[in-house]
C-alpha positions as a printed Julia matrix, in Angstrom:
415×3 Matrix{Float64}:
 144.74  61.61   -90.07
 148.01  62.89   -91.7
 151.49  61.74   -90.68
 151.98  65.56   -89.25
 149.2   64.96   -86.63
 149.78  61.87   -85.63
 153.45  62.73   -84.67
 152.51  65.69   -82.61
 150.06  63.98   -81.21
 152.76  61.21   -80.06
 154.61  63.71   -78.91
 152.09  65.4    -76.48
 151.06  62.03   -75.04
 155.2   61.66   -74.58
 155.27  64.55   -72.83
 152.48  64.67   -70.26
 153.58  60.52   -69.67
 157.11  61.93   -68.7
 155.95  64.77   -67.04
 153.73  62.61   -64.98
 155.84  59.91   -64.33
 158.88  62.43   -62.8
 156.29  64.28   -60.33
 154.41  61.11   -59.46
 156.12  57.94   -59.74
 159.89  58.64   -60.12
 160.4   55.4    -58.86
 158.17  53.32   -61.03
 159.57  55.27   -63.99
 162.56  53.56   -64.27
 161.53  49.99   -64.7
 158.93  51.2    -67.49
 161.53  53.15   -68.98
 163.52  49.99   -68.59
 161.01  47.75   -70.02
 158.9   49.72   -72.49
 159.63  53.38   -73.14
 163.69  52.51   -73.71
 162.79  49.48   -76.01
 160.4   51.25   -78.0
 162.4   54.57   -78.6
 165.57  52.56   -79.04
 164.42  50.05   -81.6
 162.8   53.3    -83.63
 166.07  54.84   -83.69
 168.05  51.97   -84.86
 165.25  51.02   -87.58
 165.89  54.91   -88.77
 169.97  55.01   -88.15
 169.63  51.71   -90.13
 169.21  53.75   -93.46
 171.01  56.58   -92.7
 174.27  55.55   -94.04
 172.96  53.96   -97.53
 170.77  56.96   -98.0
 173.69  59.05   -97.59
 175.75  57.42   -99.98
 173.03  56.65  -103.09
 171.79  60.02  -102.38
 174.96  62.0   -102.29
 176.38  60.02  -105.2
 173.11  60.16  -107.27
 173.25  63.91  -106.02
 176.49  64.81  -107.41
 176.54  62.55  -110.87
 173.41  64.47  -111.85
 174.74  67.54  -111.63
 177.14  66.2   -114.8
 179.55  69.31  -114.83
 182.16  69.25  -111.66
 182.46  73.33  -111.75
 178.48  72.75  -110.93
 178.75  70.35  -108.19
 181.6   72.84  -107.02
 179.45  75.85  -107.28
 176.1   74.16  -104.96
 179.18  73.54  -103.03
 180.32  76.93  -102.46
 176.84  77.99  -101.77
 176.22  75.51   -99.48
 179.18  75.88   -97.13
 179.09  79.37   -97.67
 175.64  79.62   -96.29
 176.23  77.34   -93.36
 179.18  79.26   -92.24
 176.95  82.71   -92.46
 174.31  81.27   -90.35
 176.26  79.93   -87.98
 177.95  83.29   -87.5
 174.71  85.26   -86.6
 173.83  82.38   -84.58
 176.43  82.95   -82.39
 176.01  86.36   -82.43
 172.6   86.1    -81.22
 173.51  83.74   -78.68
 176.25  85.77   -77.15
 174.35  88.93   -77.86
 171.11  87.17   -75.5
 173.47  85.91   -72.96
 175.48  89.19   -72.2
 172.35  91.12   -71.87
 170.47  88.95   -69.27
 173.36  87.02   -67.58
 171.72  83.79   -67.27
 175.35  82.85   -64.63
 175.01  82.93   -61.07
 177.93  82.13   -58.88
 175.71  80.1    -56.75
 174.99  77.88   -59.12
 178.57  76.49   -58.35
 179.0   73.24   -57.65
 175.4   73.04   -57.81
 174.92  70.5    -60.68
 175.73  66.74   -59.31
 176.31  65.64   -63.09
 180.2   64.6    -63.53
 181.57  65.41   -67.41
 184.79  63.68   -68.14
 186.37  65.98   -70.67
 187.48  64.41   -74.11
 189.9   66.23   -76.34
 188.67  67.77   -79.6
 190.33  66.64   -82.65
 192.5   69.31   -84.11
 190.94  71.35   -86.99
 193.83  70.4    -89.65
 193.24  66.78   -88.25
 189.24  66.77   -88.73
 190.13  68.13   -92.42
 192.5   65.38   -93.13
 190.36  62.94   -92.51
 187.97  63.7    -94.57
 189.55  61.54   -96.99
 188.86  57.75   -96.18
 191.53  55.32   -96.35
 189.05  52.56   -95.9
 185.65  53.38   -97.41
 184.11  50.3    -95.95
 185.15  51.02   -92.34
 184.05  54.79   -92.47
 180.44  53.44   -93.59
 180.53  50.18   -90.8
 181.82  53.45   -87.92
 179.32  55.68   -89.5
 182.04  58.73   -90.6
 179.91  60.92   -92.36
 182.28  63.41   -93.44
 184.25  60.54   -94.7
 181.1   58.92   -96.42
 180.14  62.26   -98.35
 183.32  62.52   -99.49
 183.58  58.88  -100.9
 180.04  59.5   -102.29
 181.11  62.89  -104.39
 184.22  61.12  -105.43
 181.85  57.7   -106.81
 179.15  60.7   -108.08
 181.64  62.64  -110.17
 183.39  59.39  -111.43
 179.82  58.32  -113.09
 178.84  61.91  -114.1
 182.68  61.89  -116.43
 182.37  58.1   -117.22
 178.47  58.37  -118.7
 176.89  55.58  -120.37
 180.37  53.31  -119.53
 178.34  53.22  -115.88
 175.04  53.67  -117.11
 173.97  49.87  -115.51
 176.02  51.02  -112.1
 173.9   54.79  -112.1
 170.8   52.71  -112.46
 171.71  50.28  -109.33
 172.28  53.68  -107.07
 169.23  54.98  -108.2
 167.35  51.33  -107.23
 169.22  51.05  -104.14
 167.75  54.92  -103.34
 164.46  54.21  -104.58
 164.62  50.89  -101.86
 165.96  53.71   -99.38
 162.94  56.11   -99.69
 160.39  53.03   -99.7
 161.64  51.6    -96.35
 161.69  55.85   -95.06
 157.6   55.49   -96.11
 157.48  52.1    -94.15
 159.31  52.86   -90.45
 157.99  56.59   -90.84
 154.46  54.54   -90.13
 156.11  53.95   -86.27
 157.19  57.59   -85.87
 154.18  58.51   -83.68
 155.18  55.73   -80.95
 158.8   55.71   -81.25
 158.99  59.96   -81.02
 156.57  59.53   -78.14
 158.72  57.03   -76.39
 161.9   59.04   -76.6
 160.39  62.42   -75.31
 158.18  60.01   -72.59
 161.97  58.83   -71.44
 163.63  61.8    -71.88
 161.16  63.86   -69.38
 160.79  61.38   -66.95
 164.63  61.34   -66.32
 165.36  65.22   -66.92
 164.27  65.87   -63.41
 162.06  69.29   -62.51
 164.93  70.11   -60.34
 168.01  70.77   -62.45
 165.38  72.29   -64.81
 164.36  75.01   -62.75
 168.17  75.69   -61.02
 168.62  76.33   -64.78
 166.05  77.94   -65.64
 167.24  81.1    -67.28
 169.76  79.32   -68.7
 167.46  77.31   -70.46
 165.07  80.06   -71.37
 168.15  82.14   -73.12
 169.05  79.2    -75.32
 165.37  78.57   -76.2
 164.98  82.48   -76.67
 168.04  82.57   -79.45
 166.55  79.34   -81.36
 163.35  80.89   -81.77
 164.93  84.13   -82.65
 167.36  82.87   -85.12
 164.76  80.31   -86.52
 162.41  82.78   -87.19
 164.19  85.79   -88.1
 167.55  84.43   -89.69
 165.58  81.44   -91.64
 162.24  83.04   -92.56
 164.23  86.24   -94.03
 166.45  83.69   -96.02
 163.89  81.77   -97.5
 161.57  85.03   -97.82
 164.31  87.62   -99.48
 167.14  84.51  -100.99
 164.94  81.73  -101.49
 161.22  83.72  -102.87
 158.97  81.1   -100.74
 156.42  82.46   -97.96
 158.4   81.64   -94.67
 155.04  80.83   -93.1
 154.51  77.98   -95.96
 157.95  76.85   -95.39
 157.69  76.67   -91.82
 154.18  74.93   -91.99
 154.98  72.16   -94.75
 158.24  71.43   -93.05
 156.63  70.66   -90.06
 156.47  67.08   -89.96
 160.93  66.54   -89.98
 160.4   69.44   -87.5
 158.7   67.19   -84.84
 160.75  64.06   -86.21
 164.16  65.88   -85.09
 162.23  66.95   -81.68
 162.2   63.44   -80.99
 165.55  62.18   -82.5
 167.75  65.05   -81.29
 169.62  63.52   -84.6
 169.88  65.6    -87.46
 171.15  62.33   -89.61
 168.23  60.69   -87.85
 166.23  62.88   -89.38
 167.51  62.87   -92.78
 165.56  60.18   -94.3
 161.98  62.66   -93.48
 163.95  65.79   -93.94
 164.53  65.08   -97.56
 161.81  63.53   -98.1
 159.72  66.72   -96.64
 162.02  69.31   -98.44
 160.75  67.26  -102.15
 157.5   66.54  -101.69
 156.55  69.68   -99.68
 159.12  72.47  -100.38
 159.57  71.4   -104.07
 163.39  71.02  -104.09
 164.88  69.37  -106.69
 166.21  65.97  -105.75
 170.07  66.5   -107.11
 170.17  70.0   -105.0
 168.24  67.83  -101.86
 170.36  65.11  -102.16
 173.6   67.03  -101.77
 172.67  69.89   -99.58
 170.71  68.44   -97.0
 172.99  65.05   -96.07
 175.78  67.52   -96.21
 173.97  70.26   -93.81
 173.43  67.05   -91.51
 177.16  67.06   -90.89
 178.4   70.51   -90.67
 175.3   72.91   -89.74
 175.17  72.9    -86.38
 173.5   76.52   -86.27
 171.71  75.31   -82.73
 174.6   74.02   -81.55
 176.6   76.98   -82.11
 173.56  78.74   -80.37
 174.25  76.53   -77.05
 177.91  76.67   -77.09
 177.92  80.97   -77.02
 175.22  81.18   -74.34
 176.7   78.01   -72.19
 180.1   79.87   -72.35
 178.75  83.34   -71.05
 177.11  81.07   -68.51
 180.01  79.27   -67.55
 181.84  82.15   -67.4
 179.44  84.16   -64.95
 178.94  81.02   -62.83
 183.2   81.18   -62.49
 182.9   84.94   -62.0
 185.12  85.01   -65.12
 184.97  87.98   -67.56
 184.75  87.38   -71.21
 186.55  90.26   -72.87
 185.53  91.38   -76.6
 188.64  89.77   -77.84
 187.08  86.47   -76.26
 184.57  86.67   -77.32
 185.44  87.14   -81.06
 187.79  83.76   -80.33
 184.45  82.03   -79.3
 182.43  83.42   -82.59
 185.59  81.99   -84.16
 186.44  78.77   -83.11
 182.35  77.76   -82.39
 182.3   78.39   -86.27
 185.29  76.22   -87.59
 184.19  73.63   -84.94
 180.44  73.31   -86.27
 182.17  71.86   -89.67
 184.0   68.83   -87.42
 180.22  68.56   -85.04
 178.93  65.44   -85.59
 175.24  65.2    -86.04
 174.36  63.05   -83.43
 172.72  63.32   -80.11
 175.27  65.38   -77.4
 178.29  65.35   -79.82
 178.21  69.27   -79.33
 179.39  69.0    -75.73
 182.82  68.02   -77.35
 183.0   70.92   -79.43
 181.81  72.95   -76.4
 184.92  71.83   -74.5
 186.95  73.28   -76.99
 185.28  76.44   -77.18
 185.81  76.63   -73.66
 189.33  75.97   -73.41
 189.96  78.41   -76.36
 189.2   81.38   -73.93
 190.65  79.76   -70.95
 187.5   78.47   -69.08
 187.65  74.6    -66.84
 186.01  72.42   -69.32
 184.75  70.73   -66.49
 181.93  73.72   -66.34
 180.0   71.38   -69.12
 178.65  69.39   -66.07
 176.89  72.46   -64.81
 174.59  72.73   -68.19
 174.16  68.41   -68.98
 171.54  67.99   -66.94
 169.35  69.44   -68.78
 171.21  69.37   -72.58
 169.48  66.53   -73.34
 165.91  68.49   -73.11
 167.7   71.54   -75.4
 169.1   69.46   -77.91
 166.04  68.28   -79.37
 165.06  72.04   -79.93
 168.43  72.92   -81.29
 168.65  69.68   -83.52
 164.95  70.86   -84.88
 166.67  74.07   -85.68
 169.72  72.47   -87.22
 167.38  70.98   -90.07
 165.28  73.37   -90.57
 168.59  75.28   -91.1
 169.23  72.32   -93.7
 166.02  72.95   -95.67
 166.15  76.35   -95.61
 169.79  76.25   -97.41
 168.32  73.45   -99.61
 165.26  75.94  -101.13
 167.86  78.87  -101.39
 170.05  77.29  -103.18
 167.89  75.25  -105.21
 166.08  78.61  -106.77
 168.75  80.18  -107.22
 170.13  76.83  -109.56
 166.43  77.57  -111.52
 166.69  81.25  -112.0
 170.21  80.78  -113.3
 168.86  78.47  -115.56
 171.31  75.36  -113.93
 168.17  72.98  -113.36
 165.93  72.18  -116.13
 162.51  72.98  -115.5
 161.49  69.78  -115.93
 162.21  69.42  -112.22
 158.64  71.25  -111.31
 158.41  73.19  -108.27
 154.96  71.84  -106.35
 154.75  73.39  -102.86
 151.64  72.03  -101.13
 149.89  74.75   -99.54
């Protein structure tokens, strides 16, 4: 039994446990949530947030020193961002587009939603860009400051890709420490089955039927506009950009699908999501290794999806109108925001807050839609990386046909 199977079967065992446990025993739920589903899911994700950072770094640096020419690394660059940006664009568009036409909002939803959200300030765009530069390389790494971490990484990568054989001995200790990196993936990817059960087992069983189904079309708009835009805005990329069968694409990717399902991490997920896009998608490992860690940080296409339908939503529930000018301002700031989202479970409700108070709705809405954000952000983080591997296999045949990566890199696509 494949790795593929065994995960989705975790995950449907999860799910009916959860499901059981909140009808049934809501009560007895929390001290084996205490006791064994919170333990289990907890020391999974620190096991897989455990190689997150040095994976990031070897494979970023490794990433960008094999590319050897700067203007090339600047180019997969370009691509890259420029692609993210595009996506999350029509994402928002389809979110807003799905919200104004069925008007999820009802006014008596108000005050409805016993969750309290204490609002914290988004950092200011010019601030987020700033910082992308680390003034302590070491202390972005021990906080986890990925934008900070990438950077450091390109900066190390293009240093050996100039210097050459003066670093040949430090190249080969990046490429060790990756080749460690992907070995202990193989290893804790063994525990996936039980850990991605325990999470979704935990997560059900405190969701709560109730604040489900006051939400309910709420819920079933954001679902709606992931499918949409995973299906349509992907599987035409990858079909018309990228020249791969969407329906292979969607199939071998499957596995990192299920893992980010679980996670609701998209640099959770990394460590399978590269691993996935090599093995199965046949992407080269210099255009993985830069495209896919960076895509973990600033595509936030789900996200974006959320914050557009959860601000119509707010908006109805307020009886506020959203005029085309706002809504142009939310297309617009969602956008620059995803670049500054985090990719880490319910960092988007930050970036929602700013959307929010961009078009002059109480921030303080957000507790209306987190009971239940938990439940949609492992959907929207499974688009977010599929989003990731999609850019990854477009940009990466496009570097072939241009003639930028040597065929020696073979494309093998399991069927």
């Amino acid at each position: 039994m494949n790795l593929t199977v065994k995960i989705l079967i975790g995950l449907f065992v999860g799910i009916v446990t959860g499901i059981l446990f909140n009808v049934f025993a809501p009560e007895l739920f929390e001290s084996v949530d205490m006791y064994f589903f919170g333990p289990i899911g907890t020391i999974f994700l620190n096991l897989i947030m455990m190689i997150v950072i040095p994976l990031v770094f070897f494979s970023i640096a490794l990433g960008a020193a094999g590319m050897g020419d700067p203007k090339k690394l600047g180019r997969i660059g370009g691509k890259t961002i420029t692609f993210f940006l595009t996506t999350t664009a029509i994402a928002l568009t389809i979110g807003l587009s799905i919200a104004l036409i069925v008007q999820p909002g009802d006014e008596g939803l108000l005050g409805s939603g016993d969750e309290d959200y204490s609002v914290s300030e988004a950092p200011p765009i010019m601030e987020t860009v700033t910082n992308i530069i680390p003034s302590n390389p070491i202390e972005a790494m021990a906080n986890g400051e990925m934008l900070q971490i990438i950077a450091f990484a390109l900066f190390i990568g293009v240093a050996i890709a100039i210097l050459g054989e003066k670093v040949a001995t430090f190249r080969k200790l990046l490429e060790q420490g990756n080749e460690i990196m992907m070995f202990l993936v193989t290893v804790i990817m063994k525990l996936a089955p039980y850990g991605a059960g325990a999470l979704i087992a935990s997560a059900l069983g405190n969701a709560g039927f109730a604040a489900m189904k006051s939400l309910g079309m709420y819920m079933i708009c954001v679902v709606g506009a992931l499918i949409i835009h995973t299906f349509l805005t992907y599987g035409l990329s990858v079909s018309l950009l990228g020249r791969m069968n969407p329906i292979k694409f969607f199939k071998n990717f499957v596995p990192a699908i299920a893992m980010a399902f679980s996670l609701s991490s998209s640099t959770g997920t990394l460590p399978l999501s590269m691993k996935t896009a090599q093995e199965k998608l046949g992407v080269s490992k210099q255009v993985s290794s830069f495209v896919q860690p960076l895509g973990a940080t600033i595509n936030m296409d789900g996200t974006a999806i959320m914050q557009a339908i959860a601000t119509v939503f707010i908006a109805q529930v307020y009886a506020e109108t959203l005029t085309v000018p706002d809504l142009l301002t939310v297309v617009l700031t969602a956008t620059l925001a995803s670049i500054g989202t985090a990719g880490v479970p319910g960092a988007g409700m930050i970036m929602l807050a700013m959307v929010l108070t961009s078009v002059g709705l109480p921030a303080e809405g957000i507790a209306l839609v987190i009971g239940v954000d938990r439940i949609l952000d492992m959907i929207r983080t499974s688009v977010n990386i599929t989003g990731d591997a999609a850019c990854a296999v477009i940009v990466d045949r496009g570097e072939r046909k241009n003639g930028h990566i040597k065929d020696d890199e073979d494309i093998q696509v399991s069927s």
